[in-house]
N, C-alpha and C positions, 0 to 999 in steps of 0.2 A: 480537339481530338484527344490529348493529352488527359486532360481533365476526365473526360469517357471512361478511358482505361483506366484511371489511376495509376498512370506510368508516372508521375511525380512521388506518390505516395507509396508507391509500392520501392523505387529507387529508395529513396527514405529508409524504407523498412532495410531493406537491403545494407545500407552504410548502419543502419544501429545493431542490426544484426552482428556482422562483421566486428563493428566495432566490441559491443560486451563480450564476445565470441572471443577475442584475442584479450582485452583485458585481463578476462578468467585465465587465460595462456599465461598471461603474464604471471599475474600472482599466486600460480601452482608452479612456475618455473618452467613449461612443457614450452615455451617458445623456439626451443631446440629440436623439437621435433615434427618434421617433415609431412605424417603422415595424420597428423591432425591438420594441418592443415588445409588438406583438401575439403574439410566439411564444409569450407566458404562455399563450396557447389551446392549444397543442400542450401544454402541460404539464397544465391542465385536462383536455380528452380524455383523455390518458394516465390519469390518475385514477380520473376516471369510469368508464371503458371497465374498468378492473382492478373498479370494486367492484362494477359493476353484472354483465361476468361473473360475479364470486364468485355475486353477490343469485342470477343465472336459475342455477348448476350449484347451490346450496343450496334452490332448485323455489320463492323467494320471489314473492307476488303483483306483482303492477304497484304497488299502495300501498306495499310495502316498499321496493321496488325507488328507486320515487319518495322515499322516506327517506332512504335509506342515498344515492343522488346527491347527494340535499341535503344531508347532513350531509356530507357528502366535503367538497364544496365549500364549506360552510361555516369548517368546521373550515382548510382548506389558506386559504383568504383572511383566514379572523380573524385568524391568525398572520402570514401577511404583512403587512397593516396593523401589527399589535403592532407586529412586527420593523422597519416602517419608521420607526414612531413613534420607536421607542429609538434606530433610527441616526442619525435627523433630530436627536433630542434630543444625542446624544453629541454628536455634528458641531456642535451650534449651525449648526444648518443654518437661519436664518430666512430667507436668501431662496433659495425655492423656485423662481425660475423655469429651476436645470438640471434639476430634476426634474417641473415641471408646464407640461403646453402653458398657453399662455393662457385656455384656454379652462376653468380647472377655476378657481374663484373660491374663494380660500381664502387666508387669514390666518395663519393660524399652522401649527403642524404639527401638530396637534392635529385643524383643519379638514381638513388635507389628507391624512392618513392616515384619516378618516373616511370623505372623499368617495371614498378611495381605496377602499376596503372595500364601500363603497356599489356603486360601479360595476364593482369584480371581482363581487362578490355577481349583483347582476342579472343582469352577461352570464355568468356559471359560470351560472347557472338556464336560461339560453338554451339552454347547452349538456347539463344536464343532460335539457331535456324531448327533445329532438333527438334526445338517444342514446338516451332510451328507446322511440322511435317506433321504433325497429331492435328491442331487446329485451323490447317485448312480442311479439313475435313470433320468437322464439328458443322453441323447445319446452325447456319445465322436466322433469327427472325425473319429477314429480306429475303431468305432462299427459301425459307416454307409459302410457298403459292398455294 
């Protein structure tokens, strides 16, 4: 089913997105600022929107459909977490506050690539039920009789 959608590949897309996405942050110095970083959404959509077309042209139900989002996003936020953990690690990055508003209570980088994961995770789900409210209502192959 996976394979169908490109929910593998599309999560992929998604963690390298992100990934150069924050790099470029890094090496302009803008990792201070808040409201770049909401573009991860645009790169989420981007995602989703690819596996969940594949899901509706391969005639998948609404449950599938509802899988293969969720492992999308799954799959693209675990890896960014991973990936920040190891940078944070390399860097001996202990204090977090260029990379966490105040508002993220976290100790180590351990803590804060979790709550990182955490709060990508729940809002990717936001975005994932949204986009299907559009794509249950895309006609599948199996529903043209």
């Amino acid at each position: 089913m996976l394979s169908q959608t490109n929910a593998i590949k599309n999560g992929l897309l998604i963690f390298g997105l992100v990934g150069v996405y924050f790099i470029i942050l890094e090496l302009l110095g803008l990792t201070n600022n808040v409201f770049l970083k909401f573009i991860n959404f645009a790169f989420v959509l981007i995602g989703v929107n690819n596996t969940l077309k594949s899901a509706s042209k391969a005639g998948a139900s609404y449950l599938k459909k509802l899988v293969a989002g969720v492992a999308t996003v799954f799959i693209g936020i675990l890896l960014s977490a991973i990936a920040l953990l190891v940078y944070l690690n390399v860097n001996d990055s202990t204090d977090l506050t260029a990379y966490a508003v105040t508002l993220i209570p976290a100790g180590t980088n351990m803590e804060f690539a979790g709550i990182i994961f955490v709060e990508g995770f729940t809002s990717s789900l936001m975005i994932v039920f949204i986009m299907l409210q559009y794509y249950k209502n895309v006609n599948t192959p199996q529903e043209n009789h």
